[in-house]
C-alpha positions in Angstrom: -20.4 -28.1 -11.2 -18.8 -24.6 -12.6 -19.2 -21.7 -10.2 -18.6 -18.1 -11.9 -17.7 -15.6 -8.9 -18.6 -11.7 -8.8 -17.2 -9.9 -6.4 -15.5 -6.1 -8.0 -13.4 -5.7 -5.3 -12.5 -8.7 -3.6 -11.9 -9.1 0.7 -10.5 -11.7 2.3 -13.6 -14.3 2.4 -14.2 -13.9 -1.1 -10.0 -14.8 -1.8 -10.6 -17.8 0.4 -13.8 -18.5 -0.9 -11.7 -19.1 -4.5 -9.2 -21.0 -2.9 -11.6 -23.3 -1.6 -12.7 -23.4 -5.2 -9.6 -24.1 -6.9 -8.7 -26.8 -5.0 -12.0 -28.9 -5.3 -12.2 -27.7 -9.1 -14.9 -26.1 -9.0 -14.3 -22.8 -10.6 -14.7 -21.5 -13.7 -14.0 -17.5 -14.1 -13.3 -14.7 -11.1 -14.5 -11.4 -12.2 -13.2 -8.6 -10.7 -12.9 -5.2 -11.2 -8.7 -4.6 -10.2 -7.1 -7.6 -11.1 -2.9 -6.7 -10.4 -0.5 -9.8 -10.5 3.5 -10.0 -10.5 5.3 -7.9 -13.1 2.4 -5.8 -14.6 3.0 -2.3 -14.2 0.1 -1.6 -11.4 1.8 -4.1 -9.5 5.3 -2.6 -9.4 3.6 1.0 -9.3 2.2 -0.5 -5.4 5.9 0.2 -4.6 5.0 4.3 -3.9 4.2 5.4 -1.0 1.1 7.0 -2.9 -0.1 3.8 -4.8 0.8 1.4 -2.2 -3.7 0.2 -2.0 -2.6 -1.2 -5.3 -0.5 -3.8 -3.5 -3.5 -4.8 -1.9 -5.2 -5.7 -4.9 -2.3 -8.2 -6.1 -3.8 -11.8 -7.2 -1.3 -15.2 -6.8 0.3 -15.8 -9.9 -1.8 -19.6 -10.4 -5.3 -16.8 -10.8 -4.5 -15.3 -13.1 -5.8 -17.7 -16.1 -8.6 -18.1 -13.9 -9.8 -14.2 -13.8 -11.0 -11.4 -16.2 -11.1 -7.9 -14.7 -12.7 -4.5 -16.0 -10.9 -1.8 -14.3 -12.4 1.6 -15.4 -14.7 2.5 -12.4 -13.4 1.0 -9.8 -9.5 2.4 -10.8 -11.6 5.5 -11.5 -12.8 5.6 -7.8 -9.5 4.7 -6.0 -7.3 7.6 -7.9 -10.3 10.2 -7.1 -10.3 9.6 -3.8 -6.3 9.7 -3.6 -7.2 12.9 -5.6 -9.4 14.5 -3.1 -12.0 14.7 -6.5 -15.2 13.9 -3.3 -17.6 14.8 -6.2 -16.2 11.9 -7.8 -16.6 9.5 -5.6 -20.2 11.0 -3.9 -23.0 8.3 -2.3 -24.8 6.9 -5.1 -24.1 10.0 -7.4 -20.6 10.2 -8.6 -19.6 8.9 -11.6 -17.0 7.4 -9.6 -18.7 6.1 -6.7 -18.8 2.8 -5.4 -22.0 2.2 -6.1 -21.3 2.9 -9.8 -18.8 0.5 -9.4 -20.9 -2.4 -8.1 -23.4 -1.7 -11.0 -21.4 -1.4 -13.6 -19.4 -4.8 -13.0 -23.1 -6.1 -12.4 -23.8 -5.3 -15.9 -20.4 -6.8 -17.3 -21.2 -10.2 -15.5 -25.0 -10.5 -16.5 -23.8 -9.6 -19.9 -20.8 -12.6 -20.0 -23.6 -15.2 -18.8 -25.1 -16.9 -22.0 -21.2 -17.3 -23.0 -20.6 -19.0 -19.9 -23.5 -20.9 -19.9 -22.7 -22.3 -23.3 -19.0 -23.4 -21.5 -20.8 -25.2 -18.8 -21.0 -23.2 -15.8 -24.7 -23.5 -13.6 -23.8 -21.5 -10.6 -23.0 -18.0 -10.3 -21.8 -16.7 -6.7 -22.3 -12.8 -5.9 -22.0 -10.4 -3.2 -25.0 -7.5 -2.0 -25.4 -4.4 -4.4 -23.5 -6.2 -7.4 -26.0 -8.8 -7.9 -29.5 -8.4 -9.6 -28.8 -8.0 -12.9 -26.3 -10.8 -12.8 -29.3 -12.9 -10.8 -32.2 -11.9 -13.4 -30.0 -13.1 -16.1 -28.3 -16.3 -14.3 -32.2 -17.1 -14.4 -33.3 -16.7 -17.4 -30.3 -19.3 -18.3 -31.3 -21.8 -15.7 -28.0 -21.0 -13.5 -28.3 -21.2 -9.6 -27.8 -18.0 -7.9 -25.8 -18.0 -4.2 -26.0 -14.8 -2.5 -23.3 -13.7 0.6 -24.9 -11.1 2.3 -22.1 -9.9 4.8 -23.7 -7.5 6.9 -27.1 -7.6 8.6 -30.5 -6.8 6.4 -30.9 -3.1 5.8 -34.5 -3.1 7.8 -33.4 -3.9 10.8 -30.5 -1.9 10.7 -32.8 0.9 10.6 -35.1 -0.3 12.9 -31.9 -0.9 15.2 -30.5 2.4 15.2 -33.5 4.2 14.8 -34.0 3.7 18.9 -30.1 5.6 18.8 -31.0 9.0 17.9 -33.6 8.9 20.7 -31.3 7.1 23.4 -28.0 9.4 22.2 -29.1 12.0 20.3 -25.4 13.9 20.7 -24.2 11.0 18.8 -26.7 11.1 15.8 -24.8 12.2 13.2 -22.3 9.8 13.7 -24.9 7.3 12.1 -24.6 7.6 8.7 -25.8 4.3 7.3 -29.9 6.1 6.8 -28.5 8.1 3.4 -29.6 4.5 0.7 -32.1 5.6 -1.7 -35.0 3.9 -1.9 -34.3 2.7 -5.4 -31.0 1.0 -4.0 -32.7 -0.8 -1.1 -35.3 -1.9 -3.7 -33.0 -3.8 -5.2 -31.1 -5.0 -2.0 -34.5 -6.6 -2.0 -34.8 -8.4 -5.5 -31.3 -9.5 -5.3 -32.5 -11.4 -1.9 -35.8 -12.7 -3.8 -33.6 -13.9 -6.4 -31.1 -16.1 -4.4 -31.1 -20.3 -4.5 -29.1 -20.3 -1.1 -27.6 -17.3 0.8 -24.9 -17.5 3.3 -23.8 -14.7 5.9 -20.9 -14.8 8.3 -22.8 -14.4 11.6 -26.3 -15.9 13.7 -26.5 -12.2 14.4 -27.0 -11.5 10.6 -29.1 -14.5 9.8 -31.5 -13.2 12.2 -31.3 -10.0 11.2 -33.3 -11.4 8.1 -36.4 -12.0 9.7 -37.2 -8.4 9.3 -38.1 -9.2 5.6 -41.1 -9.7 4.2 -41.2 -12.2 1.4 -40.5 -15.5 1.6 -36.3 -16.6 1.5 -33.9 -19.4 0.2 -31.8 -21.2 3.1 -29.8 -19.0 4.9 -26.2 -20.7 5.5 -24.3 -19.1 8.5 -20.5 -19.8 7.6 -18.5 -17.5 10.1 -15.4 -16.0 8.8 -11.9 -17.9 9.5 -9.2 -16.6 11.6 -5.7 -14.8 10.4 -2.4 -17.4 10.9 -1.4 -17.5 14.7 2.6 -16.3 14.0 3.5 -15.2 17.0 2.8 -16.0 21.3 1.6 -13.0 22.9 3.6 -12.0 26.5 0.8 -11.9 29.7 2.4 -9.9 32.7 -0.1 -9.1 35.2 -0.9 -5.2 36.3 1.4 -4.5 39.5 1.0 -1.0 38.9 0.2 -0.5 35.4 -2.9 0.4 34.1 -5.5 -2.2 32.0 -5.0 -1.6 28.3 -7.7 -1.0 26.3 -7.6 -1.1 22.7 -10.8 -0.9 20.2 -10.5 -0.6 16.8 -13.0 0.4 13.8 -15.0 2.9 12.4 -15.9 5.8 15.0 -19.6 5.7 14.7 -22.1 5.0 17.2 -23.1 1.9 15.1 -20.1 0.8 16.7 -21.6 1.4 20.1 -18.9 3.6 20.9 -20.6 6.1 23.3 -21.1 2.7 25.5 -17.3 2.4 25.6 -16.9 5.6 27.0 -19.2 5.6 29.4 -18.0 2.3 30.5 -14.5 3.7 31.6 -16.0 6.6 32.8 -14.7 6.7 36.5 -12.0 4.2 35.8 -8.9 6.7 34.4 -7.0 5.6 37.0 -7.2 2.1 36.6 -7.5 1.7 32.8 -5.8 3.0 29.6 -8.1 3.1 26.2 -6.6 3.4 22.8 -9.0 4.1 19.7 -7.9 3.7 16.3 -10.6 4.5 13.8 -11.0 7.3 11.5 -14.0 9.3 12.3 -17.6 9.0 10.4 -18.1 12.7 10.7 -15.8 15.4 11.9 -18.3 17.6 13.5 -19.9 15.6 16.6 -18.9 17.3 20.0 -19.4 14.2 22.5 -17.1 12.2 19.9 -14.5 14.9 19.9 -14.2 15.4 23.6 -14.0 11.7 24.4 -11.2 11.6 22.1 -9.6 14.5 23.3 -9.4 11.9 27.1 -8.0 8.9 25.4 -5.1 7.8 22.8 -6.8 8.5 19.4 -5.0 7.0 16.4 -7.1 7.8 13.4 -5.3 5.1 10.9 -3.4 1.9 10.7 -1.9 -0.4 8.3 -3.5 -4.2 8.8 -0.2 -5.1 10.2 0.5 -2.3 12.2 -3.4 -3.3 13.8 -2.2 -6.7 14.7 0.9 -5.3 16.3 -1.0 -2.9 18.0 -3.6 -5.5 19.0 -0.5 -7.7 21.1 0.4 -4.9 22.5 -3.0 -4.7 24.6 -4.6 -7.0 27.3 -8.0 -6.7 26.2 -9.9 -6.0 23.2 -13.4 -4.3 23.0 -15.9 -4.2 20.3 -18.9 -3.0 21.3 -20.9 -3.1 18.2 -24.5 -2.0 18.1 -25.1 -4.0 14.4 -22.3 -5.8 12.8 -22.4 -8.7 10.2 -19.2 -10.4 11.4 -16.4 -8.0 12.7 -13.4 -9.1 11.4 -11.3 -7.0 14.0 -12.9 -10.1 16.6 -11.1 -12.7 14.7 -7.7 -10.7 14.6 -7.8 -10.0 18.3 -8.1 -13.5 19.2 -5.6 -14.4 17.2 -3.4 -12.2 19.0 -3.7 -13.9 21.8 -5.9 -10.8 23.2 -9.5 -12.0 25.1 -12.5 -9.9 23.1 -15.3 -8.6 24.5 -18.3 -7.9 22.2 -21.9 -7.6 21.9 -24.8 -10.4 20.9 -25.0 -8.4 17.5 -21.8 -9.4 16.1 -20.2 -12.7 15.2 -19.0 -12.7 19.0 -21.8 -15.7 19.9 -20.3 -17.4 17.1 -16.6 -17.3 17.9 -16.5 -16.7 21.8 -17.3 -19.2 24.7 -18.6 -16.5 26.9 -16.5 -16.6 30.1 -14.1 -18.9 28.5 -12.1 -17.4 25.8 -14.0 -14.0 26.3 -17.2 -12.0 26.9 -20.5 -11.4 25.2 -22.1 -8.6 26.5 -25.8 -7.1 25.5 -25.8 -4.3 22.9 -26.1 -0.9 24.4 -25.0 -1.6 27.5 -22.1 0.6 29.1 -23.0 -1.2 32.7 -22.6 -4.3 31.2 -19.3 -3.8 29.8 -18.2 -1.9 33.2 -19.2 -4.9 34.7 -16.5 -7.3 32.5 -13.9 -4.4 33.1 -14.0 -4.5 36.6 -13.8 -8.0 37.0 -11.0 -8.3 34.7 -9.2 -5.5 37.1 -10.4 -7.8 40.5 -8.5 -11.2 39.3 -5.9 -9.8 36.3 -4.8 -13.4 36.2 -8.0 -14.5 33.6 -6.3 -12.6 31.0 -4.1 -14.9 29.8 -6.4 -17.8 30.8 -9.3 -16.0 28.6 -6.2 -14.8 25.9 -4.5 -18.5 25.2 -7.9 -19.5 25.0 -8.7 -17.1 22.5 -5.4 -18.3 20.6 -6.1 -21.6 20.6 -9.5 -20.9 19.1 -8.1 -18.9 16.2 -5.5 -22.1 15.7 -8.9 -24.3 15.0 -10.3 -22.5 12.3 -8.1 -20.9 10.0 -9.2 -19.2 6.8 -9.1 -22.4 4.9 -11.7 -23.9 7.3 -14.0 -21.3 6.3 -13.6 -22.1 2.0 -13.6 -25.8 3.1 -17.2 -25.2 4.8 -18.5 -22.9 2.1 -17.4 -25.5 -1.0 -19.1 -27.9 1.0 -22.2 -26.3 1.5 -22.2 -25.3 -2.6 -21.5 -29.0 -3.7 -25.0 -29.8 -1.9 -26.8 -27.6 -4.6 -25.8 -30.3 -6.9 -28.8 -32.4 -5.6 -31.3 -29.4 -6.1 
């Protein structure tokens, strides 16, 4: 079998997605949009302060005969939005925007397929919003089409947060995942009809799927792995201090956010909560005012996160619809217990009341509830925290390529 991956601007699963690749032999081509690798100029350009994202987009050295990139939009994109150019760069209308860039490198694959297909590959791996020209064309040519959806189905999103504006209606205009044109969830749609097999990161997103209203290929749920476990975290019980708090993300009330504050609400005394998240919109009052209460920290680095992260004795992520939640994973690996909501990848990663907490979504009392226990017997944290640890030890990134070659191979027999 010869897999042909499309993904324009590459993440972690999809990197270890190739890796699991490479080393069963399975790949043909990577296409991607910013493809940087040592000693080209974008790569030693990463070294300023202002270009430093291009790091980030830096491929290992072994790749790079193994991936063709076509840079224009997507290069386009990340200069206008160093730039300030918004107009650039504007939801589904800039000439820069991202989803230009998804359908443009859509395009490029769909067009490379009958080449490919004449130098054996039968499988072509995409990613939501760049694949339904690649999938219309994959089968015409007789090639399999697997499709990672890594958030939850757009319908019940909406159906979701919908019951938000009329619950927290202070914090509506934080949720700003309603502004998809019709044309683009149409075709959120046919790429889904399209797909052989799909596979999402989460139970939470598989279910999520039920909301639409043809008829699907098998859903795989592959969760996400784990970042390394480099370093022990130090438990010291309160005597005196105050219960760290840390949450980290977007600061949206998709993120359930409102829940966490009213959750510490009454607790000052007792508790300390850091946010670090830029804001979804600068003008909601509630948001602002929280803020103003706690230790706002609008932006990170990754590593600076997972510093931050030891630093805390408890991590909260009270998501209202998530398709994984990667900043779970880093957490636990951390050493720091999570808690989180039954609408992320938290059932999938957490023994509740073992290594951590699932909570309901939308529930402030519930998560006051975890809070105050945690601040009756201090002691669980580094029970629930080594716990955490030695879950993260268990699955590492390369379990999660291991699983998802695995589950590919099968197609062989379809």
């Amino acid at each position: 079998m010869k897999i042909l991956i499309s993904h324009p601007t590459l993440n972690a699963n999809s990197k270890n997605l190739v890796i699991g690749l490479l080393k069963n032999k399975l790949l043909f081509k990577l296409y991607t949009s910013v493809a940087i690798f040592p000693s080209q100029f974008l790569y030693y350009l990463g070294d300023s302060q202002k270009f430093k994202d291009f790091k980030r987009r830096s491929l290992d050295k072994t790749w790079q005969r193994y991936t063709l990139s076509n840079s224009f939009f997507e290069l386009g994109r990340l200069l206008a939005s160093k730039l300030g150019l918004e107009f650039l760069v504007k939801h589904e209308n800039g000439f820069f925007c991202i989803d230009n860039v998804y359908q443009k490198h859509d395009k490029w694959v769909s067009n490379a397929l009958p080449k490919a297909r004449k130098e054996g590959v039968n499988c072509v791996y995409a990613y939501e919003d760049g694949a339904l020209k690649s999938f219309t064309k994959a089968k015409q040519l007789g090639i399999l089409c697997i499709y990672d959806l890594p958030i939850g189905y757009w319908k019940s999103m909406r159906l979701l947060m919908h019951k938000e504006f009329e619950i927290n209606p202070d914090w509506s205009n934080t949720l700003i995942g309603f502004n998809d044109s019709p044309e683009k969830l149409i075709k959120k749609d046919k790429e889904l009809a399209l797909a052989d097999l799909i596979f999402v990161a989460s139970s939470f997103t598989k279910k999520t799927l039920k909301e639409y209203s043809g008829s699907l290929a098998e859903i795989k749920v592959i969760p996400y792995g784990f970042p390394d476990v480099i370093r022990n975290k130090e438990y010291q019980l309160l005597q005196g201090r105050k219960l760290k708090i840390l949450f980290v993300g977007g600061l949206s009330q998709r993120k359930g956010i409102s829940y966490l504050f009213e959750a510490v609400k009454g607790l000052q005394d007792k508790v300390e909560l850091t946010v670090v998240g830029h804001k979804a919109v600068s003008d909601c009052r509630v948001l602002n005012q929280a803020l103003e209460q706690h230790h706002w920290i609008p932006s990170l680095s990754h590593n600076q996160v997972l510093d931050c992260m030891s630093k805390h004795d408890v991590f909260v992520f009270p998501s209202l619809f998530e398709g994984f939640g990667l900043v779970i994973t880093e957490a636990m690996s951390q050493g720091v217990p999570v808690i989180t909501t039954d609408r992320t990848a938290g059932p999938d990663l957490i023994t509740d009341g073992v290594d951590g907490w699932i909570i309901p979504a939308g529930s402030s009392k519930a998560l006051k509830k975890v809070l105050s226990r945690i601040l009756e017997t201090p002691e669980i944290l580094e029970q629930f925290g080594l716990g955490a640890q030695n879950k993260a030890r268990q699955r590492p990134w390369s379990v999660y390529g291991q699983e998802i070659v695995a589950e590919i191979s099968l197609l062989k027999n379809l």
